[in-house]
VEXLOZA-979630 format. One record per residue (C-alpha): residue number from 0; y, x, z; residue in three letters. Coordinates in nm, 2 decimals. Each point is the difference from the previous one (the first is absolute). Layout:
% VEXLOZA-979630
<atom NUM, <Y, X, Z>, ALA>
...
***
This chain:
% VEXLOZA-979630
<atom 0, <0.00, 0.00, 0.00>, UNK>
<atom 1, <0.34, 0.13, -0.09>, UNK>
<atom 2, <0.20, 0.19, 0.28>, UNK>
<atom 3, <0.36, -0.17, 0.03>, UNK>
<atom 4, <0.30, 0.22, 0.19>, UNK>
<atom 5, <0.28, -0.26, 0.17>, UNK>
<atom 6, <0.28, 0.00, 0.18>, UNK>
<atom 7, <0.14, -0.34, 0.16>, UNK>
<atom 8, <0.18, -0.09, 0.26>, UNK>
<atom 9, <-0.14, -0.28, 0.31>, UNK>
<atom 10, <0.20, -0.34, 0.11>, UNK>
<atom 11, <0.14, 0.23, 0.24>, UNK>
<atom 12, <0.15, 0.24, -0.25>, UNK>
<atom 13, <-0.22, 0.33, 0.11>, UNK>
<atom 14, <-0.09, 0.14, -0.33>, UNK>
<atom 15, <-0.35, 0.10, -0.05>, UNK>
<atom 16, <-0.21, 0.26, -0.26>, UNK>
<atom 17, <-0.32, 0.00, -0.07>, UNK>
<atom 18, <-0.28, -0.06, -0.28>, UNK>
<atom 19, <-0.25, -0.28, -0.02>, UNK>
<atom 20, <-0.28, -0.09, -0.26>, UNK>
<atom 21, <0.02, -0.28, -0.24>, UNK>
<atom 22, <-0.10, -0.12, -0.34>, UNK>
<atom 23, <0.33, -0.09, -0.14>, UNK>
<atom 24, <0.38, 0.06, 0.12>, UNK>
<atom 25, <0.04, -0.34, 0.03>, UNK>
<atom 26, <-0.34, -0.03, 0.20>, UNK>
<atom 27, <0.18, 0.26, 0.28>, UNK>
<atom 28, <0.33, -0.18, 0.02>, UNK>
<atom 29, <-0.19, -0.28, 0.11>, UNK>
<atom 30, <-0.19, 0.20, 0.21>, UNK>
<atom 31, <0.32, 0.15, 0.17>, UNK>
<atom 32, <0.18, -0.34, 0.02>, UNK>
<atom 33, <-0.27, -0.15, 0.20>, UNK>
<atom 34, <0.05, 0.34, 0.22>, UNK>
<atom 35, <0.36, -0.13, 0.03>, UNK>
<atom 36, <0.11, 0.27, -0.15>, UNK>
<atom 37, <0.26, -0.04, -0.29>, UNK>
<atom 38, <-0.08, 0.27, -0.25>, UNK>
<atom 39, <0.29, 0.22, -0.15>, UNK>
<atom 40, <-0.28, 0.21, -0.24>, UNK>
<atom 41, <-0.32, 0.01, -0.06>, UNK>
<atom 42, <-0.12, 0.31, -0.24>, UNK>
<atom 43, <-0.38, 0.02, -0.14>, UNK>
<atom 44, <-0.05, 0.37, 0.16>, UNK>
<atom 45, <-0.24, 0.11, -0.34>, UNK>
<atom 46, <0.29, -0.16, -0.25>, UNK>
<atom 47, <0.25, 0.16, 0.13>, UNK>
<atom 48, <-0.12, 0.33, 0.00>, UNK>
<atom 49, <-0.12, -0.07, -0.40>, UNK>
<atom 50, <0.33, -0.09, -0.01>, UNK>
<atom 51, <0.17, 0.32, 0.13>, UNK>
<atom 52, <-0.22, 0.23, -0.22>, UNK>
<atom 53, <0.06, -0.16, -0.33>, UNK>
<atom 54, <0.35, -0.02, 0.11>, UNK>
<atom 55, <-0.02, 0.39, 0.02>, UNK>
<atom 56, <-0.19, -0.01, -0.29>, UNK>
<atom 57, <0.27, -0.22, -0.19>, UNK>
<atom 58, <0.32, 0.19, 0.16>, UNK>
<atom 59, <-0.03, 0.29, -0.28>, UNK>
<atom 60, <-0.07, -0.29, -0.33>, UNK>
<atom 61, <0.29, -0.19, -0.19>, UNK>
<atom 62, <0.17, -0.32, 0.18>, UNK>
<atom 63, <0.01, -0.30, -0.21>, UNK>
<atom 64, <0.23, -0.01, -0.30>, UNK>
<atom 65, <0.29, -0.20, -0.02>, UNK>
<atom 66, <-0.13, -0.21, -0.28>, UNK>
<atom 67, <-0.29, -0.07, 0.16>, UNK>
<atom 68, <0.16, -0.09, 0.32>, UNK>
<atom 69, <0.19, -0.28, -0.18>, UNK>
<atom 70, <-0.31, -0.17, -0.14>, UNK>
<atom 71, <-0.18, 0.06, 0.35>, UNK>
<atom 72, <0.29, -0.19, 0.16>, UNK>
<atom 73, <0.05, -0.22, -0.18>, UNK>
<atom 74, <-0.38, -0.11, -0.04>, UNK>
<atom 75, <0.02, 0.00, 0.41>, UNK>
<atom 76, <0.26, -0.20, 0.01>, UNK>
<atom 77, <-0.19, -0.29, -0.22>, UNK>
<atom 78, <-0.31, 0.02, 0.20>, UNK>
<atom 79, <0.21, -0.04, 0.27>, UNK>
<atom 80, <0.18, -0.29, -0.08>, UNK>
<atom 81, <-0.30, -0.14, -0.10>, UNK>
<atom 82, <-0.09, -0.06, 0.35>, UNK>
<atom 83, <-0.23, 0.33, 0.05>, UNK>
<atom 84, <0.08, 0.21, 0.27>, UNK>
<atom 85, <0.11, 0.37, -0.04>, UNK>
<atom 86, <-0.32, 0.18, 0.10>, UNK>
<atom 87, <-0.19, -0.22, -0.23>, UNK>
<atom 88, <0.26, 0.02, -0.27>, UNK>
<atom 89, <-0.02, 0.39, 0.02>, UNK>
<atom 90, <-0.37, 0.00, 0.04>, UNK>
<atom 91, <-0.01, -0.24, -0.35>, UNK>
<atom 92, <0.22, 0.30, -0.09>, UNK>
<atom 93, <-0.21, 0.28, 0.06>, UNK>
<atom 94, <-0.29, -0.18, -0.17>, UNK>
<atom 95, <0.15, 0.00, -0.30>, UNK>
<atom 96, <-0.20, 0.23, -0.25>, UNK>
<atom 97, <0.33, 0.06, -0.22>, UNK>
<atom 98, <0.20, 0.18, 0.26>, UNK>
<atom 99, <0.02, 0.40, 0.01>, UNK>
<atom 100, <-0.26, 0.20, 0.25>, UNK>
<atom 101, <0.28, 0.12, 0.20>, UNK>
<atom 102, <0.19, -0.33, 0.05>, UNK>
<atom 103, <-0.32, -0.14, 0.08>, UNK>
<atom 104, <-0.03, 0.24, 0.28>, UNK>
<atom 105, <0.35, -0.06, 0.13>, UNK>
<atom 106, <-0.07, -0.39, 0.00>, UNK>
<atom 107, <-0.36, 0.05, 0.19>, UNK>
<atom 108, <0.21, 0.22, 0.26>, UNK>
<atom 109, <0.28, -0.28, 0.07>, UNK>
<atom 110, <-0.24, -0.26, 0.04>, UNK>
<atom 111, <-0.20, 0.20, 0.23>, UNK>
<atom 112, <0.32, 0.08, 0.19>, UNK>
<atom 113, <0.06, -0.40, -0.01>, UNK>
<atom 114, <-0.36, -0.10, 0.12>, UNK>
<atom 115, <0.04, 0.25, 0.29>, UNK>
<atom 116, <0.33, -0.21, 0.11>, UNK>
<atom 117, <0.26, 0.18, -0.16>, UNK>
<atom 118, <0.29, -0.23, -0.16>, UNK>
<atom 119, <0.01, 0.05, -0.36>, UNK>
<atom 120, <0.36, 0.20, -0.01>, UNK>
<atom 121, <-0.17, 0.27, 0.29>, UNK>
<atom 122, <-0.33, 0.01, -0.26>, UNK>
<atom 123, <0.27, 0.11, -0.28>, UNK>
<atom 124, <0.19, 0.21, 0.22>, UNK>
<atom 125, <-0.34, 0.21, -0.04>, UNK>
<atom 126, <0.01, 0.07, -0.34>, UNK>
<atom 127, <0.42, 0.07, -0.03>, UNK>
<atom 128, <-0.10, 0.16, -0.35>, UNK>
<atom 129, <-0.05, -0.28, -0.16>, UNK>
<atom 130, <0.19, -0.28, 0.22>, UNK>
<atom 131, <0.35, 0.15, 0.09>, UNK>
<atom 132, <0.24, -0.11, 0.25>, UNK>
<atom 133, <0.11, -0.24, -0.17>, UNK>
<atom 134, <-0.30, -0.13, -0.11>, UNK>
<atom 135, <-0.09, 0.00, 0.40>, UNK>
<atom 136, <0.34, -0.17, 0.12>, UNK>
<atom 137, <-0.07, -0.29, -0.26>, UNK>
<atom 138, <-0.32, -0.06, 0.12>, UNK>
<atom 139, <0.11, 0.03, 0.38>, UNK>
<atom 140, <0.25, -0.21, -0.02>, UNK>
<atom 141, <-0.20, -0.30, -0.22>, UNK>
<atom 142, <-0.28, 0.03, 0.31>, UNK>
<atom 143, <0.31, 0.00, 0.23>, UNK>
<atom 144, <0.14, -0.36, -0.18>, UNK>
<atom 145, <-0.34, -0.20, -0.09>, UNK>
<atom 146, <0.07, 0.03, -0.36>, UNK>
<atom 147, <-0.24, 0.23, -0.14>, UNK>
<atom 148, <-0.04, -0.18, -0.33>, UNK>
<atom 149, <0.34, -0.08, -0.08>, UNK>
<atom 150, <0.10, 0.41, 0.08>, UNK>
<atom 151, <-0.31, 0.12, -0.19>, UNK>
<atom 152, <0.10, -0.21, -0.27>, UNK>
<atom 153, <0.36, 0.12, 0.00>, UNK>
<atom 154, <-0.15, 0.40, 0.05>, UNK>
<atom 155, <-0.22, -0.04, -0.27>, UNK>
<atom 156, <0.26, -0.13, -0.22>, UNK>
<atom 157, <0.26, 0.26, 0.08>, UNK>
<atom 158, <-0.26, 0.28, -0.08>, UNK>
<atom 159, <-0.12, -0.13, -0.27>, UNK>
<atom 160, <0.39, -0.01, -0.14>, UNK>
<atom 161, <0.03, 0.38, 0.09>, UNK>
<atom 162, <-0.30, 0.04, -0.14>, UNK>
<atom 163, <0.15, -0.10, -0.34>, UNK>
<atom 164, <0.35, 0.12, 0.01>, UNK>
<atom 165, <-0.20, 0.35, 0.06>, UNK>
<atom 166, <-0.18, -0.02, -0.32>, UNK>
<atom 167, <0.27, -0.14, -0.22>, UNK>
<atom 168, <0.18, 0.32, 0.10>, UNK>
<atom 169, <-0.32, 0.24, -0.05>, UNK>
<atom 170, <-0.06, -0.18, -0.32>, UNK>
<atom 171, <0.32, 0.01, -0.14>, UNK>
<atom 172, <-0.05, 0.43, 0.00>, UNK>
<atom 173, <-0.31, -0.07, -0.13>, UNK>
<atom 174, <0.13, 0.00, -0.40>, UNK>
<atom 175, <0.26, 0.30, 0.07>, UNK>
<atom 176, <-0.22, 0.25, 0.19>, UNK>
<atom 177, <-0.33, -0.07, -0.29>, UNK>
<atom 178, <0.27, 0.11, -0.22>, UNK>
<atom 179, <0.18, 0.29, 0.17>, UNK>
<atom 180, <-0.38, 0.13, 0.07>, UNK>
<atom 181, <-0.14, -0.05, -0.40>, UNK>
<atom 182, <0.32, 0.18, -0.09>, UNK>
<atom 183, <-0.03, 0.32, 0.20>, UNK>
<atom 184, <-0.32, 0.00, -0.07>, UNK>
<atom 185, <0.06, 0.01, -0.38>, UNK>
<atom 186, <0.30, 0.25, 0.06>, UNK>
<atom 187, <-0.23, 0.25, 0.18>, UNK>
<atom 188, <-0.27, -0.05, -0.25>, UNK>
<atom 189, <0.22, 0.08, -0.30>, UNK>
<atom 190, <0.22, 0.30, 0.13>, UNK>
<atom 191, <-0.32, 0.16, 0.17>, UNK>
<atom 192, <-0.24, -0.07, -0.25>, UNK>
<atom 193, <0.15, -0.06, -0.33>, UNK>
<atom 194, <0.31, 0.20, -0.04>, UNK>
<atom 195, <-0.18, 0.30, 0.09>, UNK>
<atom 196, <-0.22, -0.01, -0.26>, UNK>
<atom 197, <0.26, -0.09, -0.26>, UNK>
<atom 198, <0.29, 0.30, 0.13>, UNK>
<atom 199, <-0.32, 0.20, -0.13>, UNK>
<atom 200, <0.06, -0.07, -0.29>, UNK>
<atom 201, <0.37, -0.02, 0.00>, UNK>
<atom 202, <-0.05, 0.42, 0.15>, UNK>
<atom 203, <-0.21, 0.08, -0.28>, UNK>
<atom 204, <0.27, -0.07, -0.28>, UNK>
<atom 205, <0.25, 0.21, 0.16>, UNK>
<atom 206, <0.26, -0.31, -0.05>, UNK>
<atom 207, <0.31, -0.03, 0.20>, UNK>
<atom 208, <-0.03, -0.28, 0.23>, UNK>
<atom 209, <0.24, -0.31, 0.07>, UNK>
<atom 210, <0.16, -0.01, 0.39>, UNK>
<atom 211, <-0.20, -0.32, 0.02>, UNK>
<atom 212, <-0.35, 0.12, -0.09>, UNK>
<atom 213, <0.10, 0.36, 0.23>, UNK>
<atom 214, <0.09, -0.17, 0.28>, UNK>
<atom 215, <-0.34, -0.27, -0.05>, UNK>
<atom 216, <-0.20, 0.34, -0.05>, UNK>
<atom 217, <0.13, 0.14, 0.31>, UNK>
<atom 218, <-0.06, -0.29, 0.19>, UNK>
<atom 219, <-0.36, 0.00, -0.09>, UNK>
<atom 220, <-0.08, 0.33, 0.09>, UNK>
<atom 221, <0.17, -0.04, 0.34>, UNK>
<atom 222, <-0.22, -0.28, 0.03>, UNK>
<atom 223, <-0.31, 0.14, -0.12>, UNK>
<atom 224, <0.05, 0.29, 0.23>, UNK>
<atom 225, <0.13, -0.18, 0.31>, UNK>
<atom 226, <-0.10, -0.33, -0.03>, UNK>
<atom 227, <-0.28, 0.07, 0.26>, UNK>
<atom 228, <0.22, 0.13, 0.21>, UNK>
<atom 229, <0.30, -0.29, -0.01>, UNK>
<atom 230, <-0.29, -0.24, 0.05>, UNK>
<atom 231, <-0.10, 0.20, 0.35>, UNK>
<atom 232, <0.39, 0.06, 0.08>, UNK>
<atom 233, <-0.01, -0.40, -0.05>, UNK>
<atom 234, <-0.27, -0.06, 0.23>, UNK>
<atom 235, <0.12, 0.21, 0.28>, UNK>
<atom 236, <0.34, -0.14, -0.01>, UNK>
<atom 237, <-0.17, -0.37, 0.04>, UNK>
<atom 238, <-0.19, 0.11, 0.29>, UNK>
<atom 239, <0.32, 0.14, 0.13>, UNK>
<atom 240, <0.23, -0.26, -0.06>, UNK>
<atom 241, <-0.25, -0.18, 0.16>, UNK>
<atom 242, <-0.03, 0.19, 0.31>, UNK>
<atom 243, <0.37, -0.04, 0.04>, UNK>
<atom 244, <-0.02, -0.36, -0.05>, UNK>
<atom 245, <-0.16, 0.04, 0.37>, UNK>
<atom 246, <0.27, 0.10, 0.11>, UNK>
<atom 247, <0.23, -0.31, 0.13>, UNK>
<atom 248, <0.33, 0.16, -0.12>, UNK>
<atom 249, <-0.09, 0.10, -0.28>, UNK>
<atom 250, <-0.19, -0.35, -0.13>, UNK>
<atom 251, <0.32, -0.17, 0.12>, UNK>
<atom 252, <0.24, 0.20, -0.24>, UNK>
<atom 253, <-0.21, -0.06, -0.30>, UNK>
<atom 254, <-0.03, -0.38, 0.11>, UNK>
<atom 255, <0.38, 0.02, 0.04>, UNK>
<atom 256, <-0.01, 0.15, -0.36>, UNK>
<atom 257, <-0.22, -0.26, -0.16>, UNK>
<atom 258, <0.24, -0.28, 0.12>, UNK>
<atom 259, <0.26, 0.21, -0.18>, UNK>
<atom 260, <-0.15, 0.01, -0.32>, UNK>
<atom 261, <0.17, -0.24, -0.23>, UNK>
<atom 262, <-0.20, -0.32, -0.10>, UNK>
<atom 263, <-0.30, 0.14, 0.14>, UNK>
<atom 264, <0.16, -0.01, 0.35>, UNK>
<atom 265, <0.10, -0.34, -0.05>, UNK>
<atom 266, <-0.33, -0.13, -0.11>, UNK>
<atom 267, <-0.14, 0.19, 0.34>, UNK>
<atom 268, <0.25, -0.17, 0.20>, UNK>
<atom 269, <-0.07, -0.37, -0.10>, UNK>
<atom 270, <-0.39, 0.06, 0.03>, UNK>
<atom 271, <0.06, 0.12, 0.38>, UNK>
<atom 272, <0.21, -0.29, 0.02>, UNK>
<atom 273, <-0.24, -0.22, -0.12>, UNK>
<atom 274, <-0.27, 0.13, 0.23>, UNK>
<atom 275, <0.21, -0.03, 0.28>, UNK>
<atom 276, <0.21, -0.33, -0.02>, UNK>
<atom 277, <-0.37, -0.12, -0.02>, UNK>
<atom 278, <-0.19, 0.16, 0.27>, UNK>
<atom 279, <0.32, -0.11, 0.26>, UNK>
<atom 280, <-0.03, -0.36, -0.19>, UNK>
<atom 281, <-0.40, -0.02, 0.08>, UNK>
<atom 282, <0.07, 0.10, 0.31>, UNK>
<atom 283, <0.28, -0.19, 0.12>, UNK>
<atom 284, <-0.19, -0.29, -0.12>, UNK>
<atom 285, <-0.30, 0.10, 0.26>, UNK>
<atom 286, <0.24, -0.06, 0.30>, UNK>
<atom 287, <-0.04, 0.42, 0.01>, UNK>
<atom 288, <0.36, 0.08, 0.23>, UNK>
<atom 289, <0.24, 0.16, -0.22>, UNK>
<atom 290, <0.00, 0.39, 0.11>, UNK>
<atom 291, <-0.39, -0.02, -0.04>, UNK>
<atom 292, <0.07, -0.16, -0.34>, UNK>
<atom 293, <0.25, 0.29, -0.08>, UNK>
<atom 294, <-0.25, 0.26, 0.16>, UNK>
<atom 295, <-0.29, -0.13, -0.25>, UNK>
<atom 296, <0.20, -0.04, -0.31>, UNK>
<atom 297, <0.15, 0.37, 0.06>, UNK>
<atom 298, <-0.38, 0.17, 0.00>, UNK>
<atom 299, <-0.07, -0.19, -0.36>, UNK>
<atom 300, <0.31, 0.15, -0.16>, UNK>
<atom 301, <-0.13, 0.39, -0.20>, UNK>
<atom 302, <0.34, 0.08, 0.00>, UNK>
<atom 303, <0.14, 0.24, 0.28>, UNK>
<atom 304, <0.39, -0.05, -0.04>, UNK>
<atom 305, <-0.07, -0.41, -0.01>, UNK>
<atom 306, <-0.24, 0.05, 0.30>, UNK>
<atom 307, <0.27, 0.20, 0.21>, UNK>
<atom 308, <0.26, -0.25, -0.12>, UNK>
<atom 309, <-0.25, -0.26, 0.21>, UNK>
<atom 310, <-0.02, 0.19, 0.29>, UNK>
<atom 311, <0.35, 0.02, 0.05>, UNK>
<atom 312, <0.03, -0.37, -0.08>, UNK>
<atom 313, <-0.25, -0.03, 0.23>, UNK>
<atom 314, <0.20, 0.17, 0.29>, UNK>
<atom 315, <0.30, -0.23, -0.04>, UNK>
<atom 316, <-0.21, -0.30, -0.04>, UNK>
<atom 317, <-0.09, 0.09, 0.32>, UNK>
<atom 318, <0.35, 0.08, 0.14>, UNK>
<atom 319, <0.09, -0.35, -0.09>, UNK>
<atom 320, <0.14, -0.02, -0.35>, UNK>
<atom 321, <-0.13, -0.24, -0.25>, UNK>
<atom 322, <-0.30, 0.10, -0.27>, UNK>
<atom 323, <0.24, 0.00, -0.28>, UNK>
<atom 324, <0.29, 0.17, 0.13>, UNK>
<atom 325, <-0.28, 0.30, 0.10>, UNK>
<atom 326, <-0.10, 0.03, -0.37>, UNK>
<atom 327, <0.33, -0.02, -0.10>, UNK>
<atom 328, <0.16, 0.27, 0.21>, UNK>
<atom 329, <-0.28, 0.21, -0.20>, UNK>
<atom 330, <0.14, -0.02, -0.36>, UNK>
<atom 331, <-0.32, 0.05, -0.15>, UNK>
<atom 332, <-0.13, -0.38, -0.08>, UNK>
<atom 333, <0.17, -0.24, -0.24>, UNK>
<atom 334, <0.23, -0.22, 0.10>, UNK>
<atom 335, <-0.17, -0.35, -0.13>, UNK>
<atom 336, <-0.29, 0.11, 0.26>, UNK>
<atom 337, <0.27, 0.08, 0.28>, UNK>
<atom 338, <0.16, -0.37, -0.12>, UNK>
<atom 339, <-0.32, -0.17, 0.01>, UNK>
<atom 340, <-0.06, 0.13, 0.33>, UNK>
<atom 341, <0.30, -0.11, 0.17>, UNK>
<atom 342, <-0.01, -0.35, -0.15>, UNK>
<atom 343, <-0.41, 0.01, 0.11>, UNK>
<atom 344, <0.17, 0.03, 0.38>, UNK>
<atom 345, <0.28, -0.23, 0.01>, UNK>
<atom 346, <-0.22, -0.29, -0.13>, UNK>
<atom 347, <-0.28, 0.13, 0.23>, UNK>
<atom 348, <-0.23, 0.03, -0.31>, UNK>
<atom 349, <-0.04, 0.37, -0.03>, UNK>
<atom 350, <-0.37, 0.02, -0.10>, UNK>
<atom 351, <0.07, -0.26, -0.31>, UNK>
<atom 352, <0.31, 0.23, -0.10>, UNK>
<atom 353, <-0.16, 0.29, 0.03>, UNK>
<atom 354, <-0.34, -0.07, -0.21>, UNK>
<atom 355, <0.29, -0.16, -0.28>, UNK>
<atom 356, <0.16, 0.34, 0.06>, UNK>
<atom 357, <-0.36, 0.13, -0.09>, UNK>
<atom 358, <0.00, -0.21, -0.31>, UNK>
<atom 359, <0.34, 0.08, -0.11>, UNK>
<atom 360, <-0.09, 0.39, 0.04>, UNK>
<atom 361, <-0.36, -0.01, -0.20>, UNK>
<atom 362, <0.16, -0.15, -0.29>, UNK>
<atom 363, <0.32, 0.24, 0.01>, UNK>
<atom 364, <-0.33, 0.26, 0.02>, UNK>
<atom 365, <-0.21, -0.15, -0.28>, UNK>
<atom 366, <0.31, -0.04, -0.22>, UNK>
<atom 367, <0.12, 0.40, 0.06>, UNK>
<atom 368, <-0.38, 0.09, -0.07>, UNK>
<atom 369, <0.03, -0.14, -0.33>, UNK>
<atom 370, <0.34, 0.17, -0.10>, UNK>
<atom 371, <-0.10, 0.34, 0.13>, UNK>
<atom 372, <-0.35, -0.02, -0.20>, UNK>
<atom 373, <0.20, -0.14, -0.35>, UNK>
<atom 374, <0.24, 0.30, 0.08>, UNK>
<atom 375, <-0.27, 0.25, 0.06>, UNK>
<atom 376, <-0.24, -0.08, -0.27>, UNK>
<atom 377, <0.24, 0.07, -0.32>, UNK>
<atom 378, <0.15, 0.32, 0.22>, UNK>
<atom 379, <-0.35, 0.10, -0.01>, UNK>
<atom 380, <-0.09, -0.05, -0.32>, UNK>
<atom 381, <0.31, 0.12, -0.15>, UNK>
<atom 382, <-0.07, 0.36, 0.26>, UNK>
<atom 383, <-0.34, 0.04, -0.10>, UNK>
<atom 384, <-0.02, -0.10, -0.38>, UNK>
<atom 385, <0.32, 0.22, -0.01>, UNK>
<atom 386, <-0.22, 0.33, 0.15>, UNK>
<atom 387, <-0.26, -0.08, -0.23>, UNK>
<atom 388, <0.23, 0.00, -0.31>, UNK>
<atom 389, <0.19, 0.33, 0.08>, UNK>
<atom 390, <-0.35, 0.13, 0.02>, UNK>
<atom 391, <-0.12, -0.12, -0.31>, UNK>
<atom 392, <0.30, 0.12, -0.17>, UNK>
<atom 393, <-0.04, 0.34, 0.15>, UNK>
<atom 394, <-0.31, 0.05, -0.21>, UNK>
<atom 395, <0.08, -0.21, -0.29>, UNK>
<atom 396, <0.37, 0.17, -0.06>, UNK>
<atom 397, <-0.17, 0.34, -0.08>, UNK>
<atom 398, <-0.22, -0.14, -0.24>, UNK>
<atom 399, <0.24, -0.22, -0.20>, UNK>
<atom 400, <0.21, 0.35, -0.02>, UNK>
<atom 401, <-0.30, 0.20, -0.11>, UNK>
<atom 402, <-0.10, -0.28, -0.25>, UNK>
<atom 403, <0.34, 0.04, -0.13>, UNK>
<atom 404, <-0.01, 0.36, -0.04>, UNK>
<atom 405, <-0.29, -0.01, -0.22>, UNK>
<atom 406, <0.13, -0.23, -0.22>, UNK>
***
């Protein structure tokens, strides 16, 4: 019979330890009740050490991707609102023969956690990898209220959005990097490969060549002879940079340069913007207090300079001074999103303003997405088609003047 370890606390409030056998947890609540004693946990001794060893097991693997988090969220939160409780929603879960081995193994751990009487935002607090603060604080606070569903619902829904503005941005580089990439590719190819064997030729006739077709040939020796070495010069200064990038002052001056950079530190901007009008809408909307709200939203933010500009706003939220004239004093986020905000606490609907603010700042994101990729794409073409042609023209101009001199 299974060995269970409890701690409860008597009619008298003593608390009391111990372990007792049963067949099921629910079999030694009982059993404890009709001791009069009100059980506060009650841990199956064999799970829970199976538990700790895959968790050491699982500490070194991969946490749960953000995509997949969004579809495991939001499947939770139908089951759910279905009427199925949360350890047999995540236990449905778990079962499920489509999901990846390491998820699987992250599920079978929090509803091990949750069988042994841990609350479900405790049983995710183990596993911080996958399920981050804020992640935790949404939960908490939807276990604190009664509303489970309705929260779940609104998590999975607000993930599931970030999920998508994440890949409308990744996919929108998706055209311009194949090209960049085919084009250096080709580049390399022909100044390494074939204008060597073609300046061969070009040495053999003794002709004087044009500047063009000297300064391709010298190019494509200094290519063939220290390509290997700029490729090594360019790995070393990647693992360098980022080493450096470890370094909190340093990462925050080249965040403070990216938001510099024109268009590109726009587009930046409203995507942080986005991400965070929406995380302090989710959670406002939770019931979550206002400085845990700002706390959150601050850790989902990548950039430094934005996330500083937080924890100062967070400081004179804290002194006293209203949410919008915090971010304001900053001088760092637009001023529709310091607007919205202000209206959002007058009318005492700040959570509706800030997910419009949300809205507002995805489409503004979407929008410059577009117009940097329509810029982009001709600049590249126009950059690479016009390497390739001076190329070409390298080796065709000396034979167009030695065809000439024949005739």
């Amino acid at each position: 019979m299974p060995l269970f370890q409890f701690e409860a606390v008597t009619y008298a409030g003593k608390t009391e330890r111990g372990t007792v056998e049963g067949d099921s947890l629910r079999a030694v609540r009982q059993l404890l009740l009709s001791k009069e004693l009100v059980p506060l946990s009650i841990v199956d001794v064999a799970l829970t050490q199976a538990v700790v060893n895959d968790r050491r097991l699982f500490s070194s693997r991969r946490s749960i991707s953000s995509k997949d988090l969004a579809i495991l969220s939001k499947q939770l939160a139908l089951l759910v609102r279905s009427g199925i409780s949360i350890e047999d929603g995540i236990s449905i879960l778990s079962e499920d023969s489509s999901i990846k081995k390491h998820t699987r193994k992250v599920l079978d751990s929090i509803l091990a956690d949750i069988r042994s009487g841990l609350p479900l935002s405790q049983a995710l607090a183990n596993h911080p990898q996958s399920f981050g603060a804020f992640y935790q604080g949404i939960v908490a606070a939807a276990e604190q209220s009664g509303q489970m569903a309705e929260v779940l619902t609104q998590l999975a829904f607000f993930l599931e959005k970030r999920e998508a503005l994440k890949q409308k941005a990744l996919g929108a580089l998706v055209y311009p990097a194949t090209l960049a990439s085919i084009s250096i590719v080709v580049i390399i190819f022909l100044m390494t490969y074939v204008v060597p064997q073609i300046v061969r030729v070009f040495e053999s006739t003794k002709q004087t060549m044009p500047v063009i077709t000297q300064v391709v040939m010298a190019m494509s020796n200094f290519l063939s002879k220290w390509g290997l070495v700029l490729l090594l010069a360019g790995l070393v200064s990647t693992l360098i940079f980022k080493y450096l990038l470890r370094r909190p002052d340093f990462k925050y001056r080249c965040h403070e340069l990216c938001l510099k950079i024109p268009v590109v530190g726009a587009l930046l901007l409203e995507f942080e913007t986005a991400r965070f009008a929406g995380t302090m809408a989710l959670l406002l909307g939770a019931n979550i207090p206002i400085l845990s709200a700002l706390h959150y939203s601050k850790n989902t933010l990548s950039n430094l300079v934005l996330k500083r500009t937080i924890e100062q706003a967070e400081v004179r939220l804290s002194e006293g001074s209203s949410l919008a004239k915090a971010i304001a004093n900053q001088g760092i986020f637009s001023p529709i999103l310091v607007h919205l905000i202000r209206s959002g606490e007058a009318s005492g609907q700040l959570a509706e303003m800030l997910r419009y603010a949300a809205e507002n700042a995805e489409a503004e994101a979407e929008h410059k997405t577009k117009l940097f990729t329509n810029l982009l794409e001709p600049l590249l073409i126009l950059l690479m088609g016009g390497l390739v042609l001076g190329i070409v023209m390298a080796v065709m101009q000396p034979i167009l003047e030695m065809n000439n001199g024949i005739r």
